[in-house]
C-alpha positions, -999 to +999 in steps of 0.1 A: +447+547-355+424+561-382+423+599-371+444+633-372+462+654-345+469+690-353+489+710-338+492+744-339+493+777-311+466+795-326+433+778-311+415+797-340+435+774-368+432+744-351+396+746-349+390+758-377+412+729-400+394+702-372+356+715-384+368+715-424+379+682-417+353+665-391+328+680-422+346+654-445+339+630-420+376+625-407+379+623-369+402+648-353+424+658-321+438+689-312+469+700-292+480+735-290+517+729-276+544+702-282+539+690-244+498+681-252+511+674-289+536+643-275+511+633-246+481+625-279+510+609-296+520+585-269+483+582-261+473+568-298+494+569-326+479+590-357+465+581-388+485+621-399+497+645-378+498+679-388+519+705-376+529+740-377+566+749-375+562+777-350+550+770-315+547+797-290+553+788-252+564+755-262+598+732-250+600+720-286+592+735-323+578+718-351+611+703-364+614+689-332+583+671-330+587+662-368+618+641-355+608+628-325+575+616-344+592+599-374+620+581-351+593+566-330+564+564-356+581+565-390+550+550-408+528+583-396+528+611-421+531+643-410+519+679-433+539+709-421+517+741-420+538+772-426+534+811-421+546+832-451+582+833-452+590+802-437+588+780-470+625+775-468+623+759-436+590+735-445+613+726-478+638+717-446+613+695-432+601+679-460+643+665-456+636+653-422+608+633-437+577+655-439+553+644-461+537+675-475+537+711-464+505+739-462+511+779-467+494+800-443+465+814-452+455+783-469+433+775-493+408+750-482+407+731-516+444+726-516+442+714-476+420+689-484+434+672-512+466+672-494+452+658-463+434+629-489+466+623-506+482+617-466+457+598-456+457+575-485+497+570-479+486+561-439+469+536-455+489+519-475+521+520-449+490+507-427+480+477-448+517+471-461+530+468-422+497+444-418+507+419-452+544+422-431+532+405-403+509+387-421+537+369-441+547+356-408+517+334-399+528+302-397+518+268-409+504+244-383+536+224-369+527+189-373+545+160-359+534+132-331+571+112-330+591+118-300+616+140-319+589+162-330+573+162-292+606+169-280+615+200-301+577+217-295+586+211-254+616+230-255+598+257-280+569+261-257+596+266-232+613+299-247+580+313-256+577+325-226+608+345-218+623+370-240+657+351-247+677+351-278+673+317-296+700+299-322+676+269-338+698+248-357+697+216-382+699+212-417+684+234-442+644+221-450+640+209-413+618+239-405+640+263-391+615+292-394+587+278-387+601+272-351+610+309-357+574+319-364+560+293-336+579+309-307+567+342-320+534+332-328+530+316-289+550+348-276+534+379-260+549+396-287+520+377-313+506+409-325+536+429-333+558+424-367+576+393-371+605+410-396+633+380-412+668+391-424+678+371-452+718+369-443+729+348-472+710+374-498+726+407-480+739+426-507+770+447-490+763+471-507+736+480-493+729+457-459+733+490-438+704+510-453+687+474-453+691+471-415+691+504-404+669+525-430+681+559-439+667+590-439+671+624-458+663+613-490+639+626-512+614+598-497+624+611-461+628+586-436+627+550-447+631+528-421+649+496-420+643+460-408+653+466-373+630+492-370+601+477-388+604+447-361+605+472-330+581+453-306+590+423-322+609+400-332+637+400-359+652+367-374+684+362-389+681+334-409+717+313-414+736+341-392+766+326-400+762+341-435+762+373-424+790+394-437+820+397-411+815+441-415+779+434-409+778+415-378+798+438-354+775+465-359+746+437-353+765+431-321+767+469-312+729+468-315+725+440-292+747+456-270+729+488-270+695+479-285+698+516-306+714+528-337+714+556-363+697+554-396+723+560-427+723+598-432+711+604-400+729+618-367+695+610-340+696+577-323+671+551-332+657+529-301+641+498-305+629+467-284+637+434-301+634+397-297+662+382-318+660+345-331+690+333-357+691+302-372+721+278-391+725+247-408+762+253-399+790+241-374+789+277-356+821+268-337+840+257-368+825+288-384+842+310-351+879+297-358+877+300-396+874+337-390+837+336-407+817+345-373+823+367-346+828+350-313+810+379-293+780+379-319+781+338-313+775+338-277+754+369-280+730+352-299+736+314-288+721+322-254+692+296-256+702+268-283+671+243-298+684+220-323+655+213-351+655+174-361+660+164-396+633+144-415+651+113-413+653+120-371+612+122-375+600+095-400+568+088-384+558+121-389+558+120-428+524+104-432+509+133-413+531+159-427+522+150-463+483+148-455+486+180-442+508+198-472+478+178-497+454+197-478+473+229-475+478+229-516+441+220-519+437+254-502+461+281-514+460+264-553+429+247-556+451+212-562+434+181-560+424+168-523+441+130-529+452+105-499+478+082-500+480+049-508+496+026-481+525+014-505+530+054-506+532+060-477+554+032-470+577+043-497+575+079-488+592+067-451+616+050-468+629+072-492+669+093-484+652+130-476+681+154-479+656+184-479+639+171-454+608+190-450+611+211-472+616+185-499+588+165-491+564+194-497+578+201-529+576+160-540+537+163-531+530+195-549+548+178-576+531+145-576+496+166-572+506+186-603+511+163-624+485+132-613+449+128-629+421+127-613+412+125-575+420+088-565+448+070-545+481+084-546+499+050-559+534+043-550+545+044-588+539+079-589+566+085-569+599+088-574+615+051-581+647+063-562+649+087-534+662+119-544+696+121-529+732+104-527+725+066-516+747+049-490+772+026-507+763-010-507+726+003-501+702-015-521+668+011-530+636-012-524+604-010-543+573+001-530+558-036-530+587-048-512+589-022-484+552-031-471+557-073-476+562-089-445+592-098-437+586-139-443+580-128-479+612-108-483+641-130-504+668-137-482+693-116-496+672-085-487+666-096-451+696-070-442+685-040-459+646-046-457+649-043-414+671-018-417+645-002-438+620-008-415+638+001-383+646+037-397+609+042-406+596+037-370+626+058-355+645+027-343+611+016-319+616-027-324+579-031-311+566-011-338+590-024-364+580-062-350+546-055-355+546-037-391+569-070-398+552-101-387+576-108-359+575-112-321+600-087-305+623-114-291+624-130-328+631-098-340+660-089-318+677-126-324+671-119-363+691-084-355+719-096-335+727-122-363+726-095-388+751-070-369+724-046-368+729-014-341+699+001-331+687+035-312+661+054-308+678+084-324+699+072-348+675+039-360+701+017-373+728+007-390+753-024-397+779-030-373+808-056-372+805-062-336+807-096-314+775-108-302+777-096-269+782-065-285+753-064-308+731-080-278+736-050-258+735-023-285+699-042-299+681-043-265+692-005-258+670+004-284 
């Protein structure tokens, strides 16, 4: 996309503009009526187009391929060239979102640095729609526990259809960067990957945001639906969408076109939609905050993202790889982590979840000296959210002692401890604590400890039978 197409009925123009400019070293095609002029179009979209407003023998004028051009290639400036007389029509033009307009006869000096001022705007709305999808490469999705595995099966899934996806969990889980994954693994890869900030939509202006609008004095600015034609849009926590908002959103579904604000021609685009919420969307539907419709519009594939505390295994790996990651992007000191760190770090209430772990490293990289160890007193002595009552927080030392070294009165909430760090897995937690499984499980049952592999554990007041069962389960 880095030449011209000009248009015009008079071969003797055409040529003549295509050998001023191909003597500037700019590469050119040439159409002489609005059929050719739409086939080049469709064939390779411009760097410029320019265009005369007259046409002889043609089904459309100029205006008419002015529109049809900035509906489907809004980005693509376009000079109007106009005959003596007709400035009150290019002025028109330069409404419908012209960029620039030529008098006939023109002056060659005033062409070209018109045609230089176009081409430098093609390459900024070039390299501007590039950092766009740029912004949506994603971070490497790391995980190995079975929760992680389990989510990446079912994203791998949905790559490959074009099905509207509702990811769900609670906010830091990584919400978007399932987003950006199913994009990113998607035969859509290479087109934009646009996100709609519900929760920031100002109502003021969330139509022009979504839609664009056009007859301004900038012409035709389009909006995020139309910058992810090809793509794939993402509403991030739909459900705090304004209700005004999302039947319009729905109408698009519906339709999969709309009209820019100002406008009266019908906009078409091809979308992949992906929303996301950390909310209860049902209990959202019957306090009047979400549309039904708009619900099982979008709720057509549902993926539920685990939380941290879902994938503690995966901590050790996901904090190795945000060390490395900051080492990159801020030049922040490349440190590893102690054992007693790491062992605290699983430990720890992670509210956040992701999220918050990545912003406790940058922290502790920020602020530690040197390049050594990352000890376990440089973390946080409490973890950073509410505590369970009756809960007791354990130090870093005690968290890695065996379990034969523990006092007695931390017996309960050290395997507990334990047991939630390995996901609920007794063999692992037997082995990190000193203790066949079968000792293990007897320890358990005479605690009232519940265990399962998705919840880890928790005390229960159960009968032994009870606890038996509900131990061995897991």
């Amino acid at each position: 996309m880095s030449d011209i197409l000009i248009v015009d009925d008079e071969r003797d123009i055409r040529e003549l503009i295509s050998d001023i400019l191909q003597d500037e070293g700019y590469s050119t095609r040439l159409a002489g009526n609005s059929d050719d002029a739409m086939a080049e179009i469709a064939a390779e979209q411009p760097a410029l187009l320019i265009l005369d407003i007259w046409l002889k023998d043609s089904n459309m004028d100029g205006i008419d391929i002015l529109k049809a051009a900035k509906r489907d290639y809004p980005e693509v400036p376009v000079v109007i060239i106009s005959g003596h007389g007709n400035i009150e029509i290019a002025v028109a033009a330069i409404k419908q979102g012209a960029y620039d307009f030529i008098e006939k006869p023109f002056n060659i000096d005033q062409l070209l640095v018109v045609i230089r001022r176009a081409m430098e705007t093609s390459r900024l709305r070039r390299e501007n729609t590039e950092l766009k999808r740029q912004e949506g490469t994603p971070s490497e999705m790391v995980g190995e526990s079975a929760a992680f595995r389990a989510l990446t099966s079912q994203l791998d899934k949905v790559t490959k259809s074009n099905g509207r996806v509702m990811l769900t969990g609670p906010a830091g889980a990584g919400k978007d960067m399932a987003a950006r994954f199913i994009h990113t693994n998607s035969n859509r890869a290479s087109a934009p990957f646009i996100t709609v900030n519900c929760a920031g939509m100002d109502p003021e202006r969330v139509e022009e945001m979504l839609f664009g609008r056009e007859g301004s004095e900038r012409g035709v600015e389009p909006g995020l639906l139309e910058q992810a034609n090809g793509g794939v849009i993402y509403f991030d926590e739909v459900a705090d969408m304004p209700l005004a908002t999302q039947s319009k959103i729905l109408r698009v579904l519906v339709d999969q076109q709309f009209v820019r604000v100002g406008g009266s021609d019908k906009v078409r685009v091809d979308l992949r939609v992906i929303s996301s919420t950390n909310r209860e969307l049902q209990s959202e539907i019957e306090a009047g905050r979400l549309r039904e419709e708009l619900y099982h519009r979008l709720n057509v594939v549902p993926i539920p993202v685990p939380s941290l505390e879902e994938r503690r295994e995966d901590i050790p790996m996901l904090a190795a790889h945000f060390i490395d990651a900051l080492h990159e992007a801020q030049g922040l000191p490349k440190r590893t982590l102690s054992e007693e760190a790491i062992a605290l770090m699983q430990t720890m209430v992670w509210p956040g979840n992701v999220r918050q772990l990545k912003n406790l490293v940058e922290r502790v990289l920020i602020l530690g000296e040197g390049n050594d160890e990352i000890e376990a007193k440089e973390l946080p002595s409490e973890s950073e959210g509410t505590q369970e009552e009756d809960r007791v927080v354990l130090s870093g030392a005690l968290a890695t002692l065996p379990l034969r070294e523990a006092r007695e009165a931390f017996e309960r909430e050290y395997l507990l401890t334990q047991i939630n760090r390995f996901g609920g897995n007794i063999s692992r937690t037997a082995n990190f604590v000193g203790m066949e499984r079968s000792a293990l499980h007897r320890k358990l049952k005479s605690l009232g400890v519940v265990t399962s592999n998705k919840a880890g554990a928790r005390v229960a007041h159960v009968s032994d039978g009870e606890a038996e069962s509900e131990t061995e389960a897991g």
